[in-house]
C-alpha positions as CSV (number, residue, x, y, z in Angstrom):
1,X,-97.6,-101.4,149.2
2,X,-100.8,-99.7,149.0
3,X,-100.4,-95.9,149.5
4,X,-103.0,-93.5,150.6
5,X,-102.5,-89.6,150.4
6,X,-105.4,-87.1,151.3
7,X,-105.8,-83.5,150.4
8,X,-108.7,-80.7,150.6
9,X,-110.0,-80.4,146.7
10,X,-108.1,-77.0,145.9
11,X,-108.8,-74.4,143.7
12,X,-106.6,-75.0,140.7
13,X,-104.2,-76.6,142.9
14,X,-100.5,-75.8,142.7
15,X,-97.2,-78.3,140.9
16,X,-96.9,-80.0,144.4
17,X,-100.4,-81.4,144.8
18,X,-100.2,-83.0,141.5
19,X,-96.7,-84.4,142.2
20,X,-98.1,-85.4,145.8
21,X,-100.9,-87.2,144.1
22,X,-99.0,-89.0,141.2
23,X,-97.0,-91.1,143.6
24,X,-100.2,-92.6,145.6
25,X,-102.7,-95.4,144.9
26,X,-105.9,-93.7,146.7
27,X,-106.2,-90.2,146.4
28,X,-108.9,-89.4,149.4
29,X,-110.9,-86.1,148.9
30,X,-110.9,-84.6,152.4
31,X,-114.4,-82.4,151.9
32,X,-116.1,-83.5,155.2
33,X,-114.0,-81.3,157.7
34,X,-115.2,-77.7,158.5
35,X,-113.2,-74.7,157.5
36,X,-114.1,-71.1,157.1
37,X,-114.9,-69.6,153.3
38,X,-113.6,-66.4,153.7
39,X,-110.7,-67.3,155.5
40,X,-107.4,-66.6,153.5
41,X,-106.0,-69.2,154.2
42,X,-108.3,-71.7,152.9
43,X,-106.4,-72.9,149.2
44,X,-110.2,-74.2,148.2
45,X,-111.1,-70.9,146.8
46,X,-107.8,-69.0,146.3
47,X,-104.4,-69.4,144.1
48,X,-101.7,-67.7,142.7
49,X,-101.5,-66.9,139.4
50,X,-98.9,-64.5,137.5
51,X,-100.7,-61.8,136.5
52,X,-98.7,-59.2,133.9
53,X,-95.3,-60.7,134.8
54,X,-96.3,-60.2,138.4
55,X,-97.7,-62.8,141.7
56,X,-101.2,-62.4,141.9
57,X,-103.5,-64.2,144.3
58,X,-106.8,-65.1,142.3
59,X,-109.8,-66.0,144.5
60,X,-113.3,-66.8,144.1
61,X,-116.5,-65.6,146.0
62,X,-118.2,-68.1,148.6
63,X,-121.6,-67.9,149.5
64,X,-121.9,-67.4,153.4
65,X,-123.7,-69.7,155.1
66,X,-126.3,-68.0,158.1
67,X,-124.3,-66.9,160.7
68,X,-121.6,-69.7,161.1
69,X,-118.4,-68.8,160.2
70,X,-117.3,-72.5,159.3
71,X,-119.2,-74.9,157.4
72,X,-117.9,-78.5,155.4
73,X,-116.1,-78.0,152.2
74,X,-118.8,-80.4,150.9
75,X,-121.5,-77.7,150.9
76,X,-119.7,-74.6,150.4
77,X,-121.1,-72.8,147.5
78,X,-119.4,-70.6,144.5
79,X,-121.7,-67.1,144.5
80,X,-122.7,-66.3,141.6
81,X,-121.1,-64.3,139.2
82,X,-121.7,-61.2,136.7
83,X,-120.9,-62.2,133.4
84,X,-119.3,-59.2,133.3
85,X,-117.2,-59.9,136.4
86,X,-116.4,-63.2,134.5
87,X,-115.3,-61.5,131.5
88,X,-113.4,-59.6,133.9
89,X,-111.2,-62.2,135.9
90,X,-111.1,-63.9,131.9
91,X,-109.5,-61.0,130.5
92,X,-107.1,-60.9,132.9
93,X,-105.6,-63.9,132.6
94,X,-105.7,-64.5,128.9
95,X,-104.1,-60.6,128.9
96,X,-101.6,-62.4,131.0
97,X,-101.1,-65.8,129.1
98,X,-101.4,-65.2,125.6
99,X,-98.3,-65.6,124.4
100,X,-97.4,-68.8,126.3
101,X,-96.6,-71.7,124.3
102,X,-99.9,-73.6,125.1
103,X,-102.2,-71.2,125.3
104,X,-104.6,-72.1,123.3
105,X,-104.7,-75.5,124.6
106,X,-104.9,-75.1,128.0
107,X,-107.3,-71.3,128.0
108,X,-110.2,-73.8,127.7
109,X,-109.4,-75.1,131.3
110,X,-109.9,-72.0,132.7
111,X,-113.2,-71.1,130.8
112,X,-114.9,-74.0,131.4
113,X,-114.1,-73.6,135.7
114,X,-115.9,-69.9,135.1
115,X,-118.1,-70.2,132.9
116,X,-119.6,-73.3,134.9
117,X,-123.0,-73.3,136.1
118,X,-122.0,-75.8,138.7
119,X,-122.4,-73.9,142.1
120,X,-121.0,-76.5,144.6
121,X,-117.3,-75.9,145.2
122,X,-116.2,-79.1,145.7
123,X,-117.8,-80.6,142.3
124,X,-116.1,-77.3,140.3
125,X,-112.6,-78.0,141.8
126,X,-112.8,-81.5,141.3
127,X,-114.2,-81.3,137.8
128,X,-111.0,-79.0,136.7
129,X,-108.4,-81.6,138.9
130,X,-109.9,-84.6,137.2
131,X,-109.4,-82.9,134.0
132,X,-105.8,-82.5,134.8
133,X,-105.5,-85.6,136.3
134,X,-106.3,-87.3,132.6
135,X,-103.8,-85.0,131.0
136,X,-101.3,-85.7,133.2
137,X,-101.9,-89.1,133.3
138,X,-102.4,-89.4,136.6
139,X,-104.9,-91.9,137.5
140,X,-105.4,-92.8,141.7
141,X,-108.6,-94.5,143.4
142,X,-110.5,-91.5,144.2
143,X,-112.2,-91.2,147.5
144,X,-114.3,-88.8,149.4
145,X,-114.0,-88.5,152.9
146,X,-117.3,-87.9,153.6
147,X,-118.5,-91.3,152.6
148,X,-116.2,-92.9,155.4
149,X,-118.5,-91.6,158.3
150,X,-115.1,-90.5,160.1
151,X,-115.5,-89.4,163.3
152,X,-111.6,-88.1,164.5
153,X,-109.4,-85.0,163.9
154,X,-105.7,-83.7,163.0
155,X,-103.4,-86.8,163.4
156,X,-106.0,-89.1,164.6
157,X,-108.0,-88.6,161.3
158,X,-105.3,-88.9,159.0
159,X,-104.7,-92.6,160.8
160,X,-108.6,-93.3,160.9
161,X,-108.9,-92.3,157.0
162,X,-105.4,-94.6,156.2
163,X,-107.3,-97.5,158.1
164,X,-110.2,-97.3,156.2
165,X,-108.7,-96.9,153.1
166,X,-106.6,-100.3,153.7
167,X,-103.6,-98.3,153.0
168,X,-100.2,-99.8,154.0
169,X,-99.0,-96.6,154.2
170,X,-99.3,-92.8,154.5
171,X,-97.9,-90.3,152.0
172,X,-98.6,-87.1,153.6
173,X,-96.9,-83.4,152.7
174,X,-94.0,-82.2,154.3
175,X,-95.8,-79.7,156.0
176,X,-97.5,-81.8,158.3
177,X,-94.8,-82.5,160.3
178,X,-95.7,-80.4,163.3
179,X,-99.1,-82.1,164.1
180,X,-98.6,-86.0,162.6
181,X,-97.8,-88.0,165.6
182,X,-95.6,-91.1,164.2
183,X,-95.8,-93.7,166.8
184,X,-99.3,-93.5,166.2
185,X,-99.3,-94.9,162.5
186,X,-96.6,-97.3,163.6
187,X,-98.3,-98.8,166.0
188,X,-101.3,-99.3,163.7
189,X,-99.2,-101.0,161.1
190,X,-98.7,-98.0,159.1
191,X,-95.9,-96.6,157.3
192,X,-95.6,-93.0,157.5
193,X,-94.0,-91.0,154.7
194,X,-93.7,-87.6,153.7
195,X,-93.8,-86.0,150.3
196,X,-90.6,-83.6,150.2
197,X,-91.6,-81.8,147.0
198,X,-89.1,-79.4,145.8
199,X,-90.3,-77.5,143.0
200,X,-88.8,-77.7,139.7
201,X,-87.6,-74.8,137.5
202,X,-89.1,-74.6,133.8
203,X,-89.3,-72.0,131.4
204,X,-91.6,-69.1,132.3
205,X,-92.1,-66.8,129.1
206,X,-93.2,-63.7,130.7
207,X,-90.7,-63.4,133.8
208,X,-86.5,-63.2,133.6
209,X,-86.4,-64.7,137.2
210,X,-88.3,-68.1,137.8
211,X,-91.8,-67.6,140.3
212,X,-92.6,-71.0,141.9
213,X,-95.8,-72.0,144.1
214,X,-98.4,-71.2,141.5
215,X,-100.9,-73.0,140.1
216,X,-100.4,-75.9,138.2
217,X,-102.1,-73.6,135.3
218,X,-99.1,-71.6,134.6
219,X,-96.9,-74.9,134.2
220,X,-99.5,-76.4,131.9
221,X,-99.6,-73.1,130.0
222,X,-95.2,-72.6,129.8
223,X,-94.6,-76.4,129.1
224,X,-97.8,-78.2,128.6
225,X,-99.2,-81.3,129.6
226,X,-96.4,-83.4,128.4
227,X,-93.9,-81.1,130.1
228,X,-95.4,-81.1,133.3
229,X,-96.2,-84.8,133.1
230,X,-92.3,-85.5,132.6
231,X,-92.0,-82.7,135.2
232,X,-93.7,-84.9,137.9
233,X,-91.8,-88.1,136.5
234,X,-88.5,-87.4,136.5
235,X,-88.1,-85.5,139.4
236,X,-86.0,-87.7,142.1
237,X,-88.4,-89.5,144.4
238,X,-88.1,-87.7,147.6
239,X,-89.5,-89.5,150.4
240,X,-88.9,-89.6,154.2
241,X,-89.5,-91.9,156.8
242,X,-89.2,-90.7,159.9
């Protein structure tokens, strides 16, 4: 079976995108569709982070692009910083994370995405997810949707990128039940599945109740990457068909 999961190129992406990931064959880079920068919604430029013990949404600053309000995550650009906003947003978080058990492993993560002069979004994002990819061991055909000249949208491009990828089947999240259509990927000969991540509890050293949803930062910087490795690995596959 030849599995095919796609994704937007997150900022710093949260447990479940790595888990999502580590069970697929061809990772597809979805940075072709349009979305809007400053939306809040949009998980390309904004995370959540603990923060002095406390849930913290950290974002970073898009360019905007003339007057449009939506442009492809493929040429969305990171506006420039002060280094003394740098410093800033730095401080913060090694204020925050200094006394976790892999701190000084995994801080250099984190000041290499800042401290990048690389302006393009999706090269940063995918330059800190390959990174964690290697520690993680996680190693998937990667793909970017924008070399596929695709030309659909919602379900219909989910089936058109599985069909060009030769996938056998589709491992989407579970949050995509309410547009996915399934007839449609079973009458194109492919198996549908969807990735019911249910996010595992590890020690946190700065909290005395456990915060889930973050980024994947906070469980490389509690357990590190052989910890959230074996996180991702012997979790119970959860899978359904529907």
């Amino acid at each position: 079976m030849s599995v095919t999961a796609i994704h937007q190129p997150d900022f710093m992406p949260w447990l479940g995108f790595f888990d999502k990931i580590s069970r697929c064959d061809k990772f597809v880079v979805l940075d072709h569709t349009m979305n809007q920068p400053g939306s809040t919604a949009f998980r390309c430029r904004r995370v959540k982070f603990l923060i002095n013990g406390r849930e913290n949404w950290l974002s970073i600053a898009l360019e905007k692009s003339g007057s449009s309000d939506v442009q492809p995550i493929n040429q969305m650009r990171i506006k420039p910083e002060s280094e003394k906003d740098s410093e800033k947003r730095l401080k913060s978080i090694r204020e925050s994370y200094s006394r976790a058990p892999f701190f000084t492993e995994i801080f250099p993560l984190i000041e290499r995405y800042f401290k990048s002069e690389e302006m393009s979004l999706l090269k940063r994002n995918m330059s800190f997810i390959f990174e964690v990819f290697g520690g993680l061991g996680i190693n998937p055909e990667v793909i970017y949707s924008s070399g596929l000249n695709c030309e659909k949208s919602s379900s219909e491009l989910m089936l058109e990128i599985s069909l060009k990828t030769g996938a056998s089947a589709y491992l989407s999240g579970d949050g995509a039940h309410g547009y996915l259509v399934p007839d449609m990927f079973k009458n194109a000969g492919i198996e549908l599945m969807y990735n019911n991540f249910v996010h595992p509890v590890y020690r946190q050293f700065n909290v005395s109740e456990f915060v889930g949803g973050l980024s994947v930062i906070d469980a490389l910087m509690n357990i590190g990457f052989e910890g959230t490795g074996n996180l991702i690995r012997n979790k119970h596959l959860n899978i359904t068909i529907p």
